[in-house]
FISE-341269 format. One record per residue: x, y, z of N, C-alpha, C in turn; residue number from 1. Coordinates in steps of 0.2 Angstrom, whole numbers, plus 5000, padded with zeros to 4 digits. Example, Ala and Ser with C-alpha at 12.3 -4.5 7.8 and 13.67 -1.06 7.14 Angstrom:
REM residues 2
{{5066,4972,5039},{5062,4978,5039},{5066,4984,5039},1}
{{5064,4989,5035},{5068,4995,5036},{5064,5000,5039},2}
***
This chain:
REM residues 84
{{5603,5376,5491},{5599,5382,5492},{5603,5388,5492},1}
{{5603,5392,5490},{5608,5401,5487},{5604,5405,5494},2}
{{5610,5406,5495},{5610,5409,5502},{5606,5418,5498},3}
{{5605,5424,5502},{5602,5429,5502},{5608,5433,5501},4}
{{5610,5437,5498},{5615,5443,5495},{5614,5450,5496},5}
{{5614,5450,5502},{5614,5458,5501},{5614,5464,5495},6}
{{5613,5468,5495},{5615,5475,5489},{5613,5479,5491},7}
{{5616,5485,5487},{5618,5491,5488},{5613,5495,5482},8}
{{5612,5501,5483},{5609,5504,5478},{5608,5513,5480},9}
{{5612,5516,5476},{5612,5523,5478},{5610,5527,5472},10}
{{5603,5530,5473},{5598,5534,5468},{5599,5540,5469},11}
{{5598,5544,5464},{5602,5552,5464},{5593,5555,5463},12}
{{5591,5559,5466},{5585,5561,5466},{5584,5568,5470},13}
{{5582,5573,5465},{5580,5579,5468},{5585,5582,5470},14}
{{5591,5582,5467},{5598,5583,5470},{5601,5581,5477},15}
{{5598,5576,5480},{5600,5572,5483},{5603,5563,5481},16}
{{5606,5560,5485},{5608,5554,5486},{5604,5548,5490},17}
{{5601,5543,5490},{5599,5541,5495},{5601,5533,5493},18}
{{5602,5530,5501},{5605,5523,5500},{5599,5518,5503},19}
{{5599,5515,5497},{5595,5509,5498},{5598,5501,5500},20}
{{5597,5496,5506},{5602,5491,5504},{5594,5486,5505},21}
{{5597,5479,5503},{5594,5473,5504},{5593,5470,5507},22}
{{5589,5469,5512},{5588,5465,5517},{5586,5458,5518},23}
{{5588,5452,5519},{5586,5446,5520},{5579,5446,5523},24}
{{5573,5439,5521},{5567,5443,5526},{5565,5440,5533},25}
{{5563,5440,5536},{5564,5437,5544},{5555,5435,5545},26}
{{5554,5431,5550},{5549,5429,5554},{5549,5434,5558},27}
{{5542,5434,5561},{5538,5438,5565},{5540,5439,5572},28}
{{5540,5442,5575},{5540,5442,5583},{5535,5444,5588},29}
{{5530,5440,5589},{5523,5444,5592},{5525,5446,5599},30}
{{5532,5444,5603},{5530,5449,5608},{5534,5454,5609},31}
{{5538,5455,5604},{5538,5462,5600},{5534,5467,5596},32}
{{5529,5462,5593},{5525,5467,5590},{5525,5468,5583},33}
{{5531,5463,5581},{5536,5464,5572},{5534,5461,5568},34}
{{5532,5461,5563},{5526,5459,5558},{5535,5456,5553},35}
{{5532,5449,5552},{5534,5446,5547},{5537,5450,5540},36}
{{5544,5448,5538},{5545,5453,5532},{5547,5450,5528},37}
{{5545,5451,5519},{5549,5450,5516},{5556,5451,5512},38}
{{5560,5449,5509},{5564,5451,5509},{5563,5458,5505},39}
{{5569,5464,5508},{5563,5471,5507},{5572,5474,5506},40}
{{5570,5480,5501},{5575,5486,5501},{5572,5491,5506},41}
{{5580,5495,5512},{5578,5499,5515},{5581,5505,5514},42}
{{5577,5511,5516},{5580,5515,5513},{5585,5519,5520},43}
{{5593,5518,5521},{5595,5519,5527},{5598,5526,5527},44}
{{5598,5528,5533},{5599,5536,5531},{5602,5537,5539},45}
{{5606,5540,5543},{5607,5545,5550},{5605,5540,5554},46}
{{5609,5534,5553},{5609,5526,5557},{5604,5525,5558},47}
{{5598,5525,5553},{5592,5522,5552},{5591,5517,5548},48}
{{5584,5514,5547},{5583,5510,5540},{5574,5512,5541},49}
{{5571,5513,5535},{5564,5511,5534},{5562,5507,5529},50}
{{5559,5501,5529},{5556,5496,5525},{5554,5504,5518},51}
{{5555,5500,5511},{5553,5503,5506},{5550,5498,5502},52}
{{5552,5495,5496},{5547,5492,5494},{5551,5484,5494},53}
{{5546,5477,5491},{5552,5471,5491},{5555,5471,5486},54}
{{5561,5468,5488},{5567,5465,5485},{5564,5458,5481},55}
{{5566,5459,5473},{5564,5455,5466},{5573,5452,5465},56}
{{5573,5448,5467},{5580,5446,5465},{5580,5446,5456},57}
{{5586,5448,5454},{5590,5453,5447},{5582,5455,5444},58}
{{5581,5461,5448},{5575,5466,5444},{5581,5470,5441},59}
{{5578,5473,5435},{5581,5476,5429},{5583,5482,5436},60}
{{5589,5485,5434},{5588,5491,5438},{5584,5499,5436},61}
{{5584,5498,5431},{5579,5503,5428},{5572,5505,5431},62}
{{5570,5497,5431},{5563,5495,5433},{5565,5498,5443},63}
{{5570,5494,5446},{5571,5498,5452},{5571,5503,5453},64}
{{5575,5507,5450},{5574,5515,5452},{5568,5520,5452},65}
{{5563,5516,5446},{5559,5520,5445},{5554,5518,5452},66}
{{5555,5511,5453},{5549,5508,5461},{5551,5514,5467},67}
{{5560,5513,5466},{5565,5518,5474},{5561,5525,5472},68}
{{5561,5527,5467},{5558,5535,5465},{5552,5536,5468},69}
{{5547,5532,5464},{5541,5532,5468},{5540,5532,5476},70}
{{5544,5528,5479},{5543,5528,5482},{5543,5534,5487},71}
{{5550,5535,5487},{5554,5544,5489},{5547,5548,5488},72}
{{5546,5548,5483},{5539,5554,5480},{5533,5551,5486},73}
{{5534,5547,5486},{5524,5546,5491},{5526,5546,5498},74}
{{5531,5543,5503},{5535,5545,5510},{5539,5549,5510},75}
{{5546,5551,5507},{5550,5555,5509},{5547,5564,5506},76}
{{5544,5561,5499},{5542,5571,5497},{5535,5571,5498},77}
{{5532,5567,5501},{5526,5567,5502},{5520,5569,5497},78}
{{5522,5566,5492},{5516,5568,5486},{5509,5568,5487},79}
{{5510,5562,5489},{5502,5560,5491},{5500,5566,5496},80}
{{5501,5570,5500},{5499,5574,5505},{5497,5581,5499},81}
{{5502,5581,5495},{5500,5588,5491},{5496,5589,5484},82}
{{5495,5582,5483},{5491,5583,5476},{5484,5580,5479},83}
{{5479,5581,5473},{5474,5579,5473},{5468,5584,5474},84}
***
């Protein structure tokens, strides 16, 4: 069995930089409260991390950046709050 492999992944967006790493996915902890994960890119920033989307072992990277982009546009630029 192939152990889990961390990565790294730095998308230049909106003339910003933002790092995304890969995370191994863990079971639950109900008397924490922490809901089961899969294995998930997070986007870390100012000694945080927030779940973004899951990790597809060798996804094109093209196809990655466009999932990291979208993503940034709907929680980070808040798209969703200004269209529509």
């Amino acid at each position: 069995m192939a152990g889990f492999k961390n990565e790294q992944r730095r998308l230049s967006h909106r003339n910003r930089v933002f790092l995304f790493i890969s995370y191994e996915a863990h079971d639950g902890n109900a008397a924490r409260h922490q809901p089961a994960m899969p294995n998930t890119w997070y986007l870390v920033s100012s000694g945080n991390r927030w779940p973004a989307i899951p990790h597809i072992a060798e996804q094109p990277p093209q196809e990655l950046d466009a999932l990291l982009t979208t993503w940034l546009e709907d929680h980070v630029f808040n798209r969703a709050a200004t269209t529509g």
